[in-house]
C-alpha positions in Angstrom: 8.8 -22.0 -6.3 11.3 -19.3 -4.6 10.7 -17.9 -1.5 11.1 -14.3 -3.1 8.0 -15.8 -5.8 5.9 -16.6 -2.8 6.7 -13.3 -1.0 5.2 -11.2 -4.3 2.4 -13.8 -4.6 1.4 -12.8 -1.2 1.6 -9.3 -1.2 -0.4 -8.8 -4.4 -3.2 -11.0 -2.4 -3.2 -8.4 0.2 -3.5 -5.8 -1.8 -5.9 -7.3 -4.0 -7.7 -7.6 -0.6 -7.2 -4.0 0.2 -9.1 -3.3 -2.6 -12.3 -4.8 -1.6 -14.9 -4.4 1.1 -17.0 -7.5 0.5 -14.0 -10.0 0.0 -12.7 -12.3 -3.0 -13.4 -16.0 -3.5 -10.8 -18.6 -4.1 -11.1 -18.4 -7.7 -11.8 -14.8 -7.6 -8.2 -14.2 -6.1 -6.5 -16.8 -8.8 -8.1 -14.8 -11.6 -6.5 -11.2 -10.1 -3.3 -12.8 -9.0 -2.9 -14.5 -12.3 -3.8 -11.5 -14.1 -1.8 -8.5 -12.4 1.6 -10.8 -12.0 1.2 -12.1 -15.1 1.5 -16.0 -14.1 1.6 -18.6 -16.7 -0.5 -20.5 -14.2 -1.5 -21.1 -10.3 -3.2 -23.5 -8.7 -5.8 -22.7 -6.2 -4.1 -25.2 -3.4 -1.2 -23.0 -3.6 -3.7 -19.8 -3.4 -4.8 -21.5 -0.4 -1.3 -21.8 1.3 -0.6 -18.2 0.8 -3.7 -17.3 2.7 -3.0 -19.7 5.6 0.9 -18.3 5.4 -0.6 -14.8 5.6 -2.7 -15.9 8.6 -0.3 -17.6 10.3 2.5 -14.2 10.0 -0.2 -12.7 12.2 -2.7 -10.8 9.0 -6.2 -10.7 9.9 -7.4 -12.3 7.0 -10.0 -15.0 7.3 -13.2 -16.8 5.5 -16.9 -16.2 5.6 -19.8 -17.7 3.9 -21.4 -15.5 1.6 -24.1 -16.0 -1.1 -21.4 -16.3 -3.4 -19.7 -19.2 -1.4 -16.8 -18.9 0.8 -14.9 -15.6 0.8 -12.0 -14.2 2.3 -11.3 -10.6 3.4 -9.5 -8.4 5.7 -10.1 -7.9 8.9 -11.0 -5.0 11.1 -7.5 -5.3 12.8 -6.1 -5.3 8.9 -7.5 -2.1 8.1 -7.1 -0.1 11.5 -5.1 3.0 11.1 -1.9 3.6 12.3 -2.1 7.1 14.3 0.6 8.9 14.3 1.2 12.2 16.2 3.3 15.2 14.1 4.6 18.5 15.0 4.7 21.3 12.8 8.6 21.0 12.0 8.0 17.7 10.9 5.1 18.5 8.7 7.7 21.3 7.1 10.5 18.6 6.8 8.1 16.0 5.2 6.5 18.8 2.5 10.1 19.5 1.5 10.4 15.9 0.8 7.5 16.1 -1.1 8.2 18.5 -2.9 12.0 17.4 -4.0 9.5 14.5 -5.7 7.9 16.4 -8.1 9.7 14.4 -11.0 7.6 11.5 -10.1 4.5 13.3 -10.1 2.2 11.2 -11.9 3.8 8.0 -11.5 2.7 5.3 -8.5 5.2 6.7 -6.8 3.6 10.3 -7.1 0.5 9.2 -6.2 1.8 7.1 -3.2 3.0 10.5 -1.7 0.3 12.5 -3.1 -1.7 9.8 -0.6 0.2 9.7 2.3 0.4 13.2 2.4 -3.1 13.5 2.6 -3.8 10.8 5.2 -0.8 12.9 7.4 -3.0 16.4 6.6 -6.6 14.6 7.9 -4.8 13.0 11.2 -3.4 16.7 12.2 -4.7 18.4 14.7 -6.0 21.8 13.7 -3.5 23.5 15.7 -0.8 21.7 14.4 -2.0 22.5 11.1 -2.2 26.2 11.7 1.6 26.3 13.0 2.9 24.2 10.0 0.4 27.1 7.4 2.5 30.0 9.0 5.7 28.7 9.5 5.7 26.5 6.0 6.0 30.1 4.1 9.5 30.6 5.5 10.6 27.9 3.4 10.3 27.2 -0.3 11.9 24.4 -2.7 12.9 26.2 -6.0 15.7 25.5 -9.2 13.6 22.1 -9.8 13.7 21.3 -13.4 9.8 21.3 -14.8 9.6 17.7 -15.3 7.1 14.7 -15.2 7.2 10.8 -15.7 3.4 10.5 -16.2 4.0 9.6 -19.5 6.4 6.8 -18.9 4.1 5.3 -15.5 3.4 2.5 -17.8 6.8 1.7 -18.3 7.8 2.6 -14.5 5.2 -0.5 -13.8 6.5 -3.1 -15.8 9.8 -2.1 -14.8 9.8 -2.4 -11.0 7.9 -5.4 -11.6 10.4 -7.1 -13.7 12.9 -6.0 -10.9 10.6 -7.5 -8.5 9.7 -10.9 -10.4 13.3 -11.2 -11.7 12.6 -11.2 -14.7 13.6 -10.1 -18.1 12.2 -7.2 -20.4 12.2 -6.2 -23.9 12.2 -3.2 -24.6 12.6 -0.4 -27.3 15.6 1.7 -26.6 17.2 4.7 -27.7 20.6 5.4 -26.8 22.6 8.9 -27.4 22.5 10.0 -31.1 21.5 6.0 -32.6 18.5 5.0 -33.9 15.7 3.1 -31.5 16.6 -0.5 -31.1 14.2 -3.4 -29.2 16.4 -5.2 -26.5 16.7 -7.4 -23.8 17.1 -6.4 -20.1 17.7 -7.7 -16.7 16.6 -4.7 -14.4 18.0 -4.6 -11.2 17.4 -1.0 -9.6 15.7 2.3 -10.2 17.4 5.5 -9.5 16.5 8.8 -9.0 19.8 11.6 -9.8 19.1 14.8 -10.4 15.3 14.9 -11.4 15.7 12.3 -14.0 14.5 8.5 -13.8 17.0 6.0 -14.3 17.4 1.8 -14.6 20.6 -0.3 -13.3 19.9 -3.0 -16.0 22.3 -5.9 -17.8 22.0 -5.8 -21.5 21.1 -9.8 -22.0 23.1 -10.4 -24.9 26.5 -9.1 -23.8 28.6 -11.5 -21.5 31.0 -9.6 -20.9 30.7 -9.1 -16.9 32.6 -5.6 -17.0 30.3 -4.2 -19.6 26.7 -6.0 -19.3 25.6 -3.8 -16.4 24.5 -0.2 -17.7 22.7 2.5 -16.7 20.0 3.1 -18.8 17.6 6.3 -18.5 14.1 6.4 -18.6 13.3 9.2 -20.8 15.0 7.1 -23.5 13.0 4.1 -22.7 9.7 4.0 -26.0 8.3 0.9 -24.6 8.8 -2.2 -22.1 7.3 -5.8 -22.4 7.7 -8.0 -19.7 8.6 -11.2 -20.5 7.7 -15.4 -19.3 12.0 -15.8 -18.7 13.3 -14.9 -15.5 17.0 -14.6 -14.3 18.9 -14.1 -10.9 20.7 -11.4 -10.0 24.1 -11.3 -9.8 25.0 -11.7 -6.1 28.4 -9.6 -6.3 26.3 -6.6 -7.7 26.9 -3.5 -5.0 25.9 -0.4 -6.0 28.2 1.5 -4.1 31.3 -0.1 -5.0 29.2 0.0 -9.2 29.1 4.0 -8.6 32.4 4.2 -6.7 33.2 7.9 -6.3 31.6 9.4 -9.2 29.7 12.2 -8.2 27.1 11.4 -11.2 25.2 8.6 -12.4 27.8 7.7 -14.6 29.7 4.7 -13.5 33.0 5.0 -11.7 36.1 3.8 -13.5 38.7 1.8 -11.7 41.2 4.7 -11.3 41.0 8.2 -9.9 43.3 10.9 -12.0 43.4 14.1 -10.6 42.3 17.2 -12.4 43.3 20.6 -11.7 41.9 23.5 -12.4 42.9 27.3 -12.3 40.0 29.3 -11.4 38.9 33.0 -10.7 38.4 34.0 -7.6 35.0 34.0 -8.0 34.4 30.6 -9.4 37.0 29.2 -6.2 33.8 30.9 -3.8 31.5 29.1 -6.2 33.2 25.8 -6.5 33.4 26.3 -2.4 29.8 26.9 -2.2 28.6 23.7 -4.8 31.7 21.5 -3.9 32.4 18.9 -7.0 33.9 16.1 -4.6 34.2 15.4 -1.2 38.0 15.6 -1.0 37.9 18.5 -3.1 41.1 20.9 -2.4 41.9 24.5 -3.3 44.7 26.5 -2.7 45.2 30.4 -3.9 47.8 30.9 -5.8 47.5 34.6 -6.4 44.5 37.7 -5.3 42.9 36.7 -8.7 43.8 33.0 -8.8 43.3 29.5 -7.2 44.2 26.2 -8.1 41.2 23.8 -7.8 42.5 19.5 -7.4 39.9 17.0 -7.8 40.1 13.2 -7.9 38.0 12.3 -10.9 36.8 8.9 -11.8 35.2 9.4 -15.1 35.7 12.7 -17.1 31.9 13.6 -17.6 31.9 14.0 -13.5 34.6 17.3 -14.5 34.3 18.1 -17.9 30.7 19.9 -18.0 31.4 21.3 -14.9 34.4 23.2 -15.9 32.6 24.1 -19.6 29.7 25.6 -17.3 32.1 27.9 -15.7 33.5 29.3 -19.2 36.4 31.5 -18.7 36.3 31.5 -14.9 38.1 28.4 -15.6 40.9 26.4 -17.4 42.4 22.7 -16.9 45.7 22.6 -16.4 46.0 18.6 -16.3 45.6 15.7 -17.2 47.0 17.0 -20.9 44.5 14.3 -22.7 41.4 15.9 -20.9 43.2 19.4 -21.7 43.4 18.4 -25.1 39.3 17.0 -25.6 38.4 20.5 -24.1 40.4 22.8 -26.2 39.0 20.6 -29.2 35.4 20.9 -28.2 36.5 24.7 -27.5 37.3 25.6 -31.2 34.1 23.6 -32.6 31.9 26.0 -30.4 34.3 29.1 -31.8 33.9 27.3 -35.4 29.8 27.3 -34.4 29.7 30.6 -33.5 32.3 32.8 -35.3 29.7 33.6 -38.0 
């Protein structure tokens, strides 16, 4: 068994554990492990181990004799309280945070802040409290998209877990304009970008080492089944160098080409304002005109950017990317010239 099995095993007995206020018996614990991790099979002896492992790391966990036979449980020592003191800019930097997580409102992850948040209110001093009330209204998160994941938690689940188990999905997908189709995955990371859920995932069936790892987005996802194989992550995988310098969740290509762009004044003081890339330049060319250079990885990093600025903006270069834009250009005039 790997370490990294043993390590899950472990954790889900603690928090099976956690659960409880009277304790679990040896079998009782194999029935819940087996259950929630989905084991083909576990023998107690092994259950046993864990408990002794958790023990020995220093977890107050330990046995009693009960009318239902021997039981383990947590310990006072397990369940005491961390406390924590807080001051009232803190609690204003950690309700931000909170609040840049609306997306995951009604996932586990929701919930999990929804929780801690409310532990971190009850631990306050009033005082505290007070000064965070009057100062928090000088500060307000807005421009969130109105979204929610509670319809996908099920699928969150299986996910992480497959992420966590190493092991591979099926599930039903639907990419960009094609029909739903089932597939298998081998999940690696979950990603929040700009309100939206998504999955760093290899598509099973493709060997092909520059193309088997896609990004995948939730919303697309119709259902997830986990499945009895397993595989091992690919030791080279770095998300950093997998993202390079794109500035969305696009991957980065192996080559930068840089765009320029001849913009208003105005969009220059907006482009200046919402920068596109870190070694963004401009230079002014005229009182009405600046040129705007960008290194860009992957042409959807630029391309609805400049679009979004309409006629504050116009590509000068690379010619091929000029070219896609003045051809998407004439099929919105085509759309619209009725």
């Amino acid at each position: 068994m790997a370490r990294n099995d043993q390590l899950i095993r472990q954790h889900k007995v603690l928090q099976i554990l956690e659960r409880v206020r009277f304790g679990k018996t040896i079998q009782e614990l194999h029935d819940d492990v087996v259950e929630e991790l989905g084991l083909p099979s576990l023998h107690n002896r092994t259950l046993k181990r864990d408990l002794e492992a958790l023990q020995a790391a220093g977890f107050d966990v330990d046995h009693h004799d009960s009318p239902r036979g021997k039981v383990w449980k947590l310990g006072p020592l397990a369940k005491t309280t961390t406390h924590i003191s807080f001051s009232s800019t803190e609690l204003i930097a950690l309700a931000l945070g909170r609040e840049l997580m609306h997306p995951l409102s009604g996932t586990q992850f929701g919930s999990g802040i929804e929780s801690f948040w409310n532990k971190v209110k009850e631990e306050v001093p009033a005082t505290v409290l007070s000064h965070y009330e009057k100062y928090r209204k000088t500060f307000r998160v807005q421009g969130l998209p109105i979204k929610s994941y509670e319809s996908k938690q099920g699928i969150i689940k299986t996910i992480n877990r497959g992420i966590l188990e190493h092991r591979l999905l099926e599930v039903v997908y639907q990419s960009e304009g094609k029909p739903s189709k089932t597939r298998k995955i081998e999940p690696y990371e979950v990603i929040l970008f700009r309100s939206s859920l998504y999955t760093i995932a290899a598509a099973h069936e493709d060997e092909d080492e520059k193309t088997r790892v896609r990004v995948w987005k939730l919303d697309r996802f119709e259902k997830a089944t986990i499945l009895d194989e397993w595989f091992k992550p690919p030791e080279d995988l770095d998300m950093d160098e997998f993202f390079g310098s794109s500035q969305t969740i696009f991957r980065s290509s192996d080559d930068e080409t840089p765009y320029k762009v001849r913009l208003t004044s105005r969009a220059a003081v907006w482009v200046t304002e919402e920068p596109w890339h870190p070694e963004q330049t401009i230079e002014k060319i005229s009182d009405e005109h600046s040129v705007l250079t960008v290194p860009v990885s992957n042409p959807r990093d630029a391309i609805p950017r400049i679009l979004q600025l309409g006629s504050d903006a116009e590509l000068l270069s690379p010619e091929e990317a000029r070219k896609d834009l003045i051809s998407i250009a004439n099929e919105m005039l085509e759309q619209y010239k009725d």
